[in-house]
Biopython code that builds the backbone (N, CA, C, O; Angstrom):
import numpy as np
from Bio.PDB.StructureBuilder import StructureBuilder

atoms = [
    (1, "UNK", "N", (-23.006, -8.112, -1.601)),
    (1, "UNK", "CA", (-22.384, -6.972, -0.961)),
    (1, "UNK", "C", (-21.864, -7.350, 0.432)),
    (1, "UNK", "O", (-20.741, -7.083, 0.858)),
    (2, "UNK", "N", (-22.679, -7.903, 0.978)),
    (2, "UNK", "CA", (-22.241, -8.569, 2.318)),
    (2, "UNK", "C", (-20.977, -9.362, 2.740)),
    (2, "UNK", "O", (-20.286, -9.285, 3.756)),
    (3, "UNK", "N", (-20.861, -10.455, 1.215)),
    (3, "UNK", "CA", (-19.693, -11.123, 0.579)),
    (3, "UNK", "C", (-18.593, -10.197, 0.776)),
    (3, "UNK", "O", (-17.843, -10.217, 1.752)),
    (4, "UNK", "N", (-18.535, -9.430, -0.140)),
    (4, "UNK", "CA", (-17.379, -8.563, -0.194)),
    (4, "UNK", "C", (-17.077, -7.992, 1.149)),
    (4, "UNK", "O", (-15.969, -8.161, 1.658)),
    (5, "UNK", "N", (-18.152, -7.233, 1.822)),
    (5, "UNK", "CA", (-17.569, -6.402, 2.914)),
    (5, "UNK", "C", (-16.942, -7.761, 3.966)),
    (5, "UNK", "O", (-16.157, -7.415, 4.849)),
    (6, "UNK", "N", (-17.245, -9.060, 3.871)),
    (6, "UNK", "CA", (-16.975, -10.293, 5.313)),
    (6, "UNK", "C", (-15.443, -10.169, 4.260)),
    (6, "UNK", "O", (-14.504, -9.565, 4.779)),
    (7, "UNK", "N", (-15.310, -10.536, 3.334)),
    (7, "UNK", "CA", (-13.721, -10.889, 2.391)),
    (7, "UNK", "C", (-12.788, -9.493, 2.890)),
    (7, "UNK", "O", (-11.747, -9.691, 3.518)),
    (8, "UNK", "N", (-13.178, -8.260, 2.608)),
    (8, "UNK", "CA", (-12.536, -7.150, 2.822)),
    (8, "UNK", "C", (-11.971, -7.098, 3.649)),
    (8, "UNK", "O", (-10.771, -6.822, 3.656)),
    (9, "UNK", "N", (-12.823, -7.409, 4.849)),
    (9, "UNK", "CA", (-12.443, -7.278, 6.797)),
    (9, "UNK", "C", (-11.831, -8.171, 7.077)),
    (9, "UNK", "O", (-11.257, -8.147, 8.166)),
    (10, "UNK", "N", (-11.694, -9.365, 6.182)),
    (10, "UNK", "CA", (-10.866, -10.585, 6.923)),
    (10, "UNK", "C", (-9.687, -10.575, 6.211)),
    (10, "UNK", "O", (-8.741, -11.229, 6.651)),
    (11, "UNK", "N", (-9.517, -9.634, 4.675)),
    (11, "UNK", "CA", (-8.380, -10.197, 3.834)),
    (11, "UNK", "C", (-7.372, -8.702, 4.933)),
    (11, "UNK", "O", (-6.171, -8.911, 5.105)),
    (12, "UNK", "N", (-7.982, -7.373, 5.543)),
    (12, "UNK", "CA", (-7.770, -6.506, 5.945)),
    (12, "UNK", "C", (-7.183, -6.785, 7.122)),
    (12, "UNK", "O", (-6.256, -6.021, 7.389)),
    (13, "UNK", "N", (-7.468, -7.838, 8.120)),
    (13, "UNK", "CA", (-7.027, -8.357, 9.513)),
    (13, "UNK", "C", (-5.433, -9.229, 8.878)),
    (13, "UNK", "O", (-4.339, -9.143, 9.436)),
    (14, "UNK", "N", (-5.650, -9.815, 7.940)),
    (14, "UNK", "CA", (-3.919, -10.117, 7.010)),
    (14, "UNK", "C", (-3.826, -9.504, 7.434)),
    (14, "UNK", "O", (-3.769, -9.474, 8.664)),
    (15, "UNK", "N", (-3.715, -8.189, 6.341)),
    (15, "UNK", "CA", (-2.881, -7.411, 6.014)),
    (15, "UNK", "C", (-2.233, -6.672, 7.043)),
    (15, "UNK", "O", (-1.019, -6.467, 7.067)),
    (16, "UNK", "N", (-3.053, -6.271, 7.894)),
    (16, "UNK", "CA", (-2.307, -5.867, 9.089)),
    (16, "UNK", "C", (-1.588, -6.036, 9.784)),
    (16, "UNK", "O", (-0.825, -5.206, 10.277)),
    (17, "UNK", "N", (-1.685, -7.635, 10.079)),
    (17, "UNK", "CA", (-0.851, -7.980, 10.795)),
    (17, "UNK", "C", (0.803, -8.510, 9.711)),
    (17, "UNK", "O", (2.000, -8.763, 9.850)),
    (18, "UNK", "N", (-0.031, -8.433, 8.908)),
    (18, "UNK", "CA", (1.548, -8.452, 8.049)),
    (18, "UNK", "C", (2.333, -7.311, 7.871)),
    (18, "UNK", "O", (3.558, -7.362, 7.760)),
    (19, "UNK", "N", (1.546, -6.084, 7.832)),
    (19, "UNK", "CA", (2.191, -4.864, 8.187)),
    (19, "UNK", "C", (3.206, -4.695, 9.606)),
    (19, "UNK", "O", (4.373, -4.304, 9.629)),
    (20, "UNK", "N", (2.420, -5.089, 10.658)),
    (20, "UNK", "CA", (2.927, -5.043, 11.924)),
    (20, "UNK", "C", (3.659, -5.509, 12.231)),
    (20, "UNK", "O", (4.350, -5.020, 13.125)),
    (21, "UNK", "N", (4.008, -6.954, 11.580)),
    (21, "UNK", "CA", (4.903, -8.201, 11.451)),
    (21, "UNK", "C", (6.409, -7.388, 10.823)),
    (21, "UNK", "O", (7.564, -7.699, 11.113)),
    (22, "UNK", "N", (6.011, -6.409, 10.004)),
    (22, "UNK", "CA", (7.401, -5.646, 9.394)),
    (22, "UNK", "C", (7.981, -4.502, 9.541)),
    (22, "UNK", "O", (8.779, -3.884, 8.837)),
    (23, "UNK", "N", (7.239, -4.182, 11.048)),
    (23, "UNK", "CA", (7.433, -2.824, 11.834)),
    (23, "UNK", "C", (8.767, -2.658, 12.147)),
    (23, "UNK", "O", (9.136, -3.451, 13.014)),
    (24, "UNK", "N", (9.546, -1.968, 11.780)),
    (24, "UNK", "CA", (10.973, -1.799, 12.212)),
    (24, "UNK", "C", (11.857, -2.959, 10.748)),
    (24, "UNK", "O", (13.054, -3.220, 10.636)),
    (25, "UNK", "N", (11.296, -3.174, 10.320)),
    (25, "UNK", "CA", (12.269, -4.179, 9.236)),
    (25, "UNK", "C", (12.175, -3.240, 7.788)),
    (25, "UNK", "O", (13.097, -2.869, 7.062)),
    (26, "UNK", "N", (10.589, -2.989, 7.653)),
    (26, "UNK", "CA", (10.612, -2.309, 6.696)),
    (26, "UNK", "C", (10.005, -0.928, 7.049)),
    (26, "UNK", "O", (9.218, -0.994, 7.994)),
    (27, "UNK", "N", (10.184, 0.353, 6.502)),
    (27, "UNK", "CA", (9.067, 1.526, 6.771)),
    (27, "UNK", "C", (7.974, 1.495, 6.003)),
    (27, "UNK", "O", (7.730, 0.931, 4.937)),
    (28, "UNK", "N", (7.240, 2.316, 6.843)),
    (28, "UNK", "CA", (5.814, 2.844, 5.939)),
    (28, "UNK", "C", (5.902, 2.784, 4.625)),
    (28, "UNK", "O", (5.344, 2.047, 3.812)),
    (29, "UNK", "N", (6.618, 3.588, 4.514)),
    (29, "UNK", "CA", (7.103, 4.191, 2.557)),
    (29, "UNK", "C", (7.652, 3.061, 1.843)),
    (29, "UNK", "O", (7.299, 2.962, 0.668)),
    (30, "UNK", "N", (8.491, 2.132, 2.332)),
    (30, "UNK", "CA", (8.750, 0.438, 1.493)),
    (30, "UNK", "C", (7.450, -0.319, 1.439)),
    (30, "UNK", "O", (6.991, -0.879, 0.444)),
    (31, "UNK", "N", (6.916, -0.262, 2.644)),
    (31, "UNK", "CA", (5.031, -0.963, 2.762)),
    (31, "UNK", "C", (4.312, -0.878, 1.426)),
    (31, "UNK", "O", (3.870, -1.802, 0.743)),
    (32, "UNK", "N", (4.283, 0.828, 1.132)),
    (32, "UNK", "CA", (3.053, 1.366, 0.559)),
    (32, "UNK", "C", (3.518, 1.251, -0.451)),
    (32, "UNK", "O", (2.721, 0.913, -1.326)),
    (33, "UNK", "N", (4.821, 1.431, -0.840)),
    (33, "UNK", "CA", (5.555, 1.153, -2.345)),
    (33, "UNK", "C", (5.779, -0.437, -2.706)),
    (33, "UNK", "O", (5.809, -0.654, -3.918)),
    (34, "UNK", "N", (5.897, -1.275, -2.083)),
    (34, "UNK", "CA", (5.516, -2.850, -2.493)),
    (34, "UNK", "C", (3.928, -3.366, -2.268)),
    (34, "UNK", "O", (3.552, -4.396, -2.826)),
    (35, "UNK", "N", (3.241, -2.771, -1.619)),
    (35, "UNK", "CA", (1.722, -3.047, -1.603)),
    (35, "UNK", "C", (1.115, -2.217, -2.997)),
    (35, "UNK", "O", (-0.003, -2.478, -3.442)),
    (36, "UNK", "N", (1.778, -1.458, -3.451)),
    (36, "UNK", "CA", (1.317, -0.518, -4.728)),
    (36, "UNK", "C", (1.738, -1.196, -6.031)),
    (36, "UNK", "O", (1.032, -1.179, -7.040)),
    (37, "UNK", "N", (2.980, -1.820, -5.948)),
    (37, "UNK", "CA", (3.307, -2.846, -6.614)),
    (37, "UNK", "C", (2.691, -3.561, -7.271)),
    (37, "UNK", "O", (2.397, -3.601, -8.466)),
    (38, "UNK", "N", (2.366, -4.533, -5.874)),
    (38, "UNK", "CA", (1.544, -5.893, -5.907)),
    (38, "UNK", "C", (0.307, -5.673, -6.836)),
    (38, "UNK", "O", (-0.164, -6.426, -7.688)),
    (39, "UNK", "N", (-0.204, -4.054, -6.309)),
    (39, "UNK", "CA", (-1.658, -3.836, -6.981)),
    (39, "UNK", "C", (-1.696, -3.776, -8.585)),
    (39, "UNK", "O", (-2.609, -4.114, -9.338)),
    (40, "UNK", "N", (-0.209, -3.150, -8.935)),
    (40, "UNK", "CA", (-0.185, -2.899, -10.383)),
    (40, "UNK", "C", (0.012, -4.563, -10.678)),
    (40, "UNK", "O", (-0.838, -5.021, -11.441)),
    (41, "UNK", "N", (0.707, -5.221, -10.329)),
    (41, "UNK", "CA", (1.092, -6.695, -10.490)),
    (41, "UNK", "C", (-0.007, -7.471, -10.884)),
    (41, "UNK", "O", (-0.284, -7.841, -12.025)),
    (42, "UNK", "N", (-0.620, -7.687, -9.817)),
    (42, "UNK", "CA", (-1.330, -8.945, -9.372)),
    (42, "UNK", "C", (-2.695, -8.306, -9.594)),
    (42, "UNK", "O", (-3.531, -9.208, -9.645)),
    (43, "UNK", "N", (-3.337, -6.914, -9.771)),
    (43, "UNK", "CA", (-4.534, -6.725, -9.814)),
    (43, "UNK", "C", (-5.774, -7.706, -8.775)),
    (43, "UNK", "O", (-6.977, -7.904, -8.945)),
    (44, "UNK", "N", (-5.347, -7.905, -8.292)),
    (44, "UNK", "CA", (-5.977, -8.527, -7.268)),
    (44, "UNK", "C", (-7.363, -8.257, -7.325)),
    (44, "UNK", "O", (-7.759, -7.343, -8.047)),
    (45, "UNK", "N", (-8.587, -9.305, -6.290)),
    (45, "UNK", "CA", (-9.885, -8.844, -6.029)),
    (45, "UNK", "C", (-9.997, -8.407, -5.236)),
    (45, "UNK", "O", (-9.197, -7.526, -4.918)),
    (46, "UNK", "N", (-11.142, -8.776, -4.356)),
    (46, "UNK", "CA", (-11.882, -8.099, -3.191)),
    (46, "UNK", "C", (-11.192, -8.275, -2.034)),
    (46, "UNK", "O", (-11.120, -7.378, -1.194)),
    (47, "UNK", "N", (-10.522, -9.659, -1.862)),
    (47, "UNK", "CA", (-10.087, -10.214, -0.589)),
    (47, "UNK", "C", (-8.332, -9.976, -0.441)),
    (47, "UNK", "O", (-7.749, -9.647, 0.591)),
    (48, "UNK", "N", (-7.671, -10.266, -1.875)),
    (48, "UNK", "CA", (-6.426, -10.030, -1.628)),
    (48, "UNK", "C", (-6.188, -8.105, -1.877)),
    (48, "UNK", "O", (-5.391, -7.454, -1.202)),
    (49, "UNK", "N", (-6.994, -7.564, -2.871)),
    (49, "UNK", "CA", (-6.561, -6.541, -3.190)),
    (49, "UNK", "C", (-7.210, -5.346, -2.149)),
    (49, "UNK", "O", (-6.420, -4.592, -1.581)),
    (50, "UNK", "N", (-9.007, -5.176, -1.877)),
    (50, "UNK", "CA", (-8.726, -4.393, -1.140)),
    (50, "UNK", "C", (-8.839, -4.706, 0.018)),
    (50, "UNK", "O", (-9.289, -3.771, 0.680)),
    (51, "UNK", "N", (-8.554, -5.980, 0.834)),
    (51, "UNK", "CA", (-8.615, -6.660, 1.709)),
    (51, "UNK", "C", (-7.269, -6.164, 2.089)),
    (51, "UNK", "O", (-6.944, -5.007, 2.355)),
    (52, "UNK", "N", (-6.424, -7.412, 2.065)),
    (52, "UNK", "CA", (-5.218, -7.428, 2.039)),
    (52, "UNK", "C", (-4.438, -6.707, 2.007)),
    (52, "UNK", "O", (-3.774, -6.179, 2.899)),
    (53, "UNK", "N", (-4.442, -6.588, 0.689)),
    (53, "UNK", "CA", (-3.253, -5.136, 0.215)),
    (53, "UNK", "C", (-3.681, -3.929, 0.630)),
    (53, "UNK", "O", (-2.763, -3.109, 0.673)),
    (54, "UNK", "N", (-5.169, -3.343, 1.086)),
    (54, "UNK", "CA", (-5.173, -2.903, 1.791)),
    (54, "UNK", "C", (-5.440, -2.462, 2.932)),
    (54, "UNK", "O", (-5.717, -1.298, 3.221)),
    (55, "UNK", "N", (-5.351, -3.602, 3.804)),
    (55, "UNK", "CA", (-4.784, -3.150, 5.239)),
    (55, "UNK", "C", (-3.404, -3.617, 5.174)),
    (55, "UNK", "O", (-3.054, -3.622, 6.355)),
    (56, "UNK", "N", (-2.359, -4.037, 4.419)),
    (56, "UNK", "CA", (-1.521, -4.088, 4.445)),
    (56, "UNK", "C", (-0.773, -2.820, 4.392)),
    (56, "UNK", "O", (-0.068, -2.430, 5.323)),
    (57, "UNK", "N", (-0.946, -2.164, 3.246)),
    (57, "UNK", "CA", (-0.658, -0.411, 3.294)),
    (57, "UNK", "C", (-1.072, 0.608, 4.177)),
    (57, "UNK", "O", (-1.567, 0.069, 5.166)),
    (58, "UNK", "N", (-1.092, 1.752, 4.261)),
    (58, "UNK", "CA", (-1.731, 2.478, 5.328)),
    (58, "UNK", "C", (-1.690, 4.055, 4.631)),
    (58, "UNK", "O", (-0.611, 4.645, 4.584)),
    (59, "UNK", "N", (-2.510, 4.474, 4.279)),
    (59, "UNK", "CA", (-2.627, 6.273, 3.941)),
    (59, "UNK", "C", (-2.962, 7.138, 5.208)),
    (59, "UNK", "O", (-2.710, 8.340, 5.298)),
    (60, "UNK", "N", (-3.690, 6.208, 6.381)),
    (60, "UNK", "CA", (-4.287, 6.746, 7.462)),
    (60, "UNK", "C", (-2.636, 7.412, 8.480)),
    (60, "UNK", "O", (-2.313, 8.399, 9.140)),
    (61, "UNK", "N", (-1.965, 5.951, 7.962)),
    (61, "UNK", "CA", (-0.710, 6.262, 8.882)),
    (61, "UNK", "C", (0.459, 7.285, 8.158)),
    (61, "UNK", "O", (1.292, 7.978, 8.742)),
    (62, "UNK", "N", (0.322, 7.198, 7.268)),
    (62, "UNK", "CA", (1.231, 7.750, 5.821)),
    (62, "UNK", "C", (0.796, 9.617, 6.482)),
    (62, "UNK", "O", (1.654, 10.391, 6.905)),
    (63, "UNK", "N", (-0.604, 9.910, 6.397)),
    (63, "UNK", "CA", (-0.968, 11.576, 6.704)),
    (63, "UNK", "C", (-0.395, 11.507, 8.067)),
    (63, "UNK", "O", (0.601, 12.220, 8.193)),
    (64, "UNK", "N", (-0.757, 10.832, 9.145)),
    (64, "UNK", "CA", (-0.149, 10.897, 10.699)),
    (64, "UNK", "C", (1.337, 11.238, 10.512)),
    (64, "UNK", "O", (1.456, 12.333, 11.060)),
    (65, "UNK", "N", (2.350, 10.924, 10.097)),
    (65, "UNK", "CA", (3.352, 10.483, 9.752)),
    (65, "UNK", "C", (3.859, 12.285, 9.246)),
    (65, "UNK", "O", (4.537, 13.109, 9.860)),
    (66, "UNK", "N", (3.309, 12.345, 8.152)),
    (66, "UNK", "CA", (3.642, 13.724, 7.642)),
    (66, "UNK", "C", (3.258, 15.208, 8.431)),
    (66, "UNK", "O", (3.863, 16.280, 8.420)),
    (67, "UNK", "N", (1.975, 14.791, 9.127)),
    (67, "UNK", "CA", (1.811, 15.611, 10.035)),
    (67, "UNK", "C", (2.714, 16.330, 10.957)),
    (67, "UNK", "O", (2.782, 17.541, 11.166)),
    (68, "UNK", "N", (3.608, 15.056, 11.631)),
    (68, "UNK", "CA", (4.497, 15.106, 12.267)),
    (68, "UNK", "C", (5.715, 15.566, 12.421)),
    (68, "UNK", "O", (6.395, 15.693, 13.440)),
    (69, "UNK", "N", (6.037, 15.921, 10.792)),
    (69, "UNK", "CA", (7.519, 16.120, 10.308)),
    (69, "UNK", "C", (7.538, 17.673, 10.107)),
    (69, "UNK", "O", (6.568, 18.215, 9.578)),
    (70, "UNK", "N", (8.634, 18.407, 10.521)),
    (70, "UNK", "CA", (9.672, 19.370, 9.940)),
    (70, "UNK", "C", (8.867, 19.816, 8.571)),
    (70, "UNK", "O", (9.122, 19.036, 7.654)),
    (71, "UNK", "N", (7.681, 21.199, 8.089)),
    (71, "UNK", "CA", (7.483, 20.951, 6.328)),
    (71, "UNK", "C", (8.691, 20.434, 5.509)),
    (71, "UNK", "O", (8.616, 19.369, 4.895)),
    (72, "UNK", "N", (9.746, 21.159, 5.506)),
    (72, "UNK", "CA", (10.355, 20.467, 4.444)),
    (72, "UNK", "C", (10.547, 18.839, 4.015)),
    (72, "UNK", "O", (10.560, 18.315, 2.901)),
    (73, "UNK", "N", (10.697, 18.241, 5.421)),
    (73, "UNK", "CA", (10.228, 16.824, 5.250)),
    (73, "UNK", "C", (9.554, 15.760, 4.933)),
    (73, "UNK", "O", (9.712, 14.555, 4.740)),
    (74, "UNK", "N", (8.233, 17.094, 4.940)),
    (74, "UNK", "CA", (7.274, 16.295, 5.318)),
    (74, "UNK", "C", (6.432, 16.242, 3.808)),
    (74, "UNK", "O", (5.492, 15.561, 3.399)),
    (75, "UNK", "N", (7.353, 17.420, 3.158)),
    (75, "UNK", "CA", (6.708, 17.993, 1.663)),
    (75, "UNK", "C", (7.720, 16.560, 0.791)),
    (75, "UNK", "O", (7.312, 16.006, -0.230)),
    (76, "UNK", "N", (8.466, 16.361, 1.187)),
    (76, "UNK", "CA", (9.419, 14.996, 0.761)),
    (76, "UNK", "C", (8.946, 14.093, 0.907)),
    (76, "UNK", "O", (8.637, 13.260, 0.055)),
    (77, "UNK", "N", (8.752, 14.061, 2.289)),
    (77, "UNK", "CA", (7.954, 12.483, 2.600)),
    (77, "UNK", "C", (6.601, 12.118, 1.183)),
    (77, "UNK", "O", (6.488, 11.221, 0.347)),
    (78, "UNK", "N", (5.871, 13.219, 1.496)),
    (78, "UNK", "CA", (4.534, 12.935, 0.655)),
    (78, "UNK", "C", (5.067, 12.663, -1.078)),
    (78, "UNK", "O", (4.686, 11.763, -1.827)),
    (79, "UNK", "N", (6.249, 13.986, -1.429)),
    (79, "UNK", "CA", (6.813, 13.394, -2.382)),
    (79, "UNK", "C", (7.058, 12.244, -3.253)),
    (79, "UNK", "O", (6.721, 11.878, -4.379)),
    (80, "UNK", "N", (7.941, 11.723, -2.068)),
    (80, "UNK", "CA", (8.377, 10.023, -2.572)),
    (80, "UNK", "C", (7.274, 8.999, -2.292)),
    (80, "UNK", "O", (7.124, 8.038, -3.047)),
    (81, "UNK", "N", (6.598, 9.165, -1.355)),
    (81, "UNK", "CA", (5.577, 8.318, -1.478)),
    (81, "UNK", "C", (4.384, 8.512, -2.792)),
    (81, "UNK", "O", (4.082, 7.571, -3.525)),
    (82, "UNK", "N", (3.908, 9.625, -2.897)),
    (82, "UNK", "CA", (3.176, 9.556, -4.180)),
    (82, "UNK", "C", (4.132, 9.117, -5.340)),
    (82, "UNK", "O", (3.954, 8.047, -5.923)),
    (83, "UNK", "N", (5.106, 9.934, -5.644)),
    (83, "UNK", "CA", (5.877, 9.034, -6.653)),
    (83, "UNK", "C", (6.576, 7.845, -6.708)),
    (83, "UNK", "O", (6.762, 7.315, -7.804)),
    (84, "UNK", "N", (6.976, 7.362, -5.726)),
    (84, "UNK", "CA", (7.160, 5.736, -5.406)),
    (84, "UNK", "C", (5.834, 4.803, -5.241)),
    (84, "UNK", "O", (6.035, 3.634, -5.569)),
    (85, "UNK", "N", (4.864, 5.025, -4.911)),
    (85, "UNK", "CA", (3.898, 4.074, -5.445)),
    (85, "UNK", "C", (3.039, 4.360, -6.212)),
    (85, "UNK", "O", (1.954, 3.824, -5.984)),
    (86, "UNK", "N", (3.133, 5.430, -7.598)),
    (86, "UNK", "CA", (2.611, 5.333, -8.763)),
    (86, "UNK", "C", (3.737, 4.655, -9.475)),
    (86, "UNK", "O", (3.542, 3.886, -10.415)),
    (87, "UNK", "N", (4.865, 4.942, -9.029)),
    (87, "UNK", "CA", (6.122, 4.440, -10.337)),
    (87, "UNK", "C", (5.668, 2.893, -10.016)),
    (87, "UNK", "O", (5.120, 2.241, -10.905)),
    (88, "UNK", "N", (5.891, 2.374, -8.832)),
    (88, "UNK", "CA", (6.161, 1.064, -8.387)),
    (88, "UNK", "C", (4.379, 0.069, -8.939)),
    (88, "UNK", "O", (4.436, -1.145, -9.139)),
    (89, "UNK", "N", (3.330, 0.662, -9.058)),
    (89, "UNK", "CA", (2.052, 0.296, -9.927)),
    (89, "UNK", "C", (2.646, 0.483, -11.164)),
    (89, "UNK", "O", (2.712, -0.550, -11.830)),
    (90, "UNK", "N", (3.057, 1.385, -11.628)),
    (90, "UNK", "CA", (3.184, 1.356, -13.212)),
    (90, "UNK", "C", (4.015, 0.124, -13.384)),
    (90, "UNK", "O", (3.625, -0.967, -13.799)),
    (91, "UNK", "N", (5.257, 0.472, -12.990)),
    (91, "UNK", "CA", (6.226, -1.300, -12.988)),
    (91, "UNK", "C", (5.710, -2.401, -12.546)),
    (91, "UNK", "O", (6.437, -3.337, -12.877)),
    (92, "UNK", "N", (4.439, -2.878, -11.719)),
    (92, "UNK", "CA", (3.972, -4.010, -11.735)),
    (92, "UNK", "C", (2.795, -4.233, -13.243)),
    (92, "UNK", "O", (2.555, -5.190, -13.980)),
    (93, "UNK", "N", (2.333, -2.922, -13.175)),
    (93, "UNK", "CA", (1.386, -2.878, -14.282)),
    (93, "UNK", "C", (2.311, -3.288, -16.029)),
    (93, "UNK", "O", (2.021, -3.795, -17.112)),
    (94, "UNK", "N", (3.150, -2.854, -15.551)),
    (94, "UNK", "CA", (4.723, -3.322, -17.243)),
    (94, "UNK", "C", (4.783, -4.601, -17.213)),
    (94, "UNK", "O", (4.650, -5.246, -18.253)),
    (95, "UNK", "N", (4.990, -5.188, -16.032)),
    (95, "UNK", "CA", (5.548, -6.312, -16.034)),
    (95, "UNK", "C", (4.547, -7.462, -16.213)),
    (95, "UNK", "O", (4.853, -8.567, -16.662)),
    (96, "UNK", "N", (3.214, -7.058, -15.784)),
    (96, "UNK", "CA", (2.144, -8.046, -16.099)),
    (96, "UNK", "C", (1.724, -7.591, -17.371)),
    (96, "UNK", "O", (0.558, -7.810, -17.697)),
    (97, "UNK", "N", (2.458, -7.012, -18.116)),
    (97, "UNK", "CA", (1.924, -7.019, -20.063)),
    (97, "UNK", "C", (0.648, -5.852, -19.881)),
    (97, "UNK", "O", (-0.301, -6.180, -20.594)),
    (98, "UNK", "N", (0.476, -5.009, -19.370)),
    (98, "UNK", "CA", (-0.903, -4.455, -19.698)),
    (98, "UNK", "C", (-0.158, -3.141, -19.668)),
    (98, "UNK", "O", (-0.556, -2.276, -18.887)),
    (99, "UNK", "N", (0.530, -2.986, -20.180)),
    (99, "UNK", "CA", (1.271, -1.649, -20.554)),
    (99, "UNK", "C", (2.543, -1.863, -21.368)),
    (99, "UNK", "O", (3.544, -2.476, -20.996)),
    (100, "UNK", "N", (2.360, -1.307, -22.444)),
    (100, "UNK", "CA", (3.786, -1.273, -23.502)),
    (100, "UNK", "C", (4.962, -0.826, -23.133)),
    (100, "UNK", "O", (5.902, -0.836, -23.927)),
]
sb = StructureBuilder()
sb.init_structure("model")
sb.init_model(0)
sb.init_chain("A")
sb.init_seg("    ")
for serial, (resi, resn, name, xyz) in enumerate(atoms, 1):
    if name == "N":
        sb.init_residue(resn, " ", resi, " ")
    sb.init_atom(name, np.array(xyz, "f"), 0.0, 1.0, " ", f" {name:<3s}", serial, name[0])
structure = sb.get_structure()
């Protein structure tokens, strides 16, 4: 258990900074929709998947974010993000054969 939580926190310090690294190149909502991806993809473990991928993504920043917005926007925002990174898991999940 210890294992996992030292892999988590260190695959999580990535991810972050790979997030941060794409601040202004990519948004939140491209982040969370190619980190959702990856997850359907690559199924990852402890260190890349919820390490990595996630502190690479962000839900903490995703609610901040919506908080912030205009409702109608903000009912959009949450929109496309729930449906852009279930679609974007299902299409990694197709493409690695574990779905017909």
């Amino acid at each position: 258990m210890l294992r996992d939580a030292a892999l988590t926190g260190l695959g999580a310090a990535l991810g972050a900074v790979a997030r941060f690294a794409l601040d202004g190149v990519l948004p939140l909502l491209g982040v969370n929709v190619v980190g959702a991806f990856l997850m359907g993809r690559l199924r990852p473990g402890v260190f890349w998947g919820r390490g990595v991928l996630g502190g690479f993504t962000s839900f903490s920043t995703f609610a901040y974010l919506t908080t912030d917005l205009p409702l109608p926007e903000a009912a959009g925002y949450v929109a496309a993000t729930l449906f852009g990174c279930v679609a974007a898991w299902w299409l990694g999940d197709v493409l690695a054969g574990r779905r017909p």
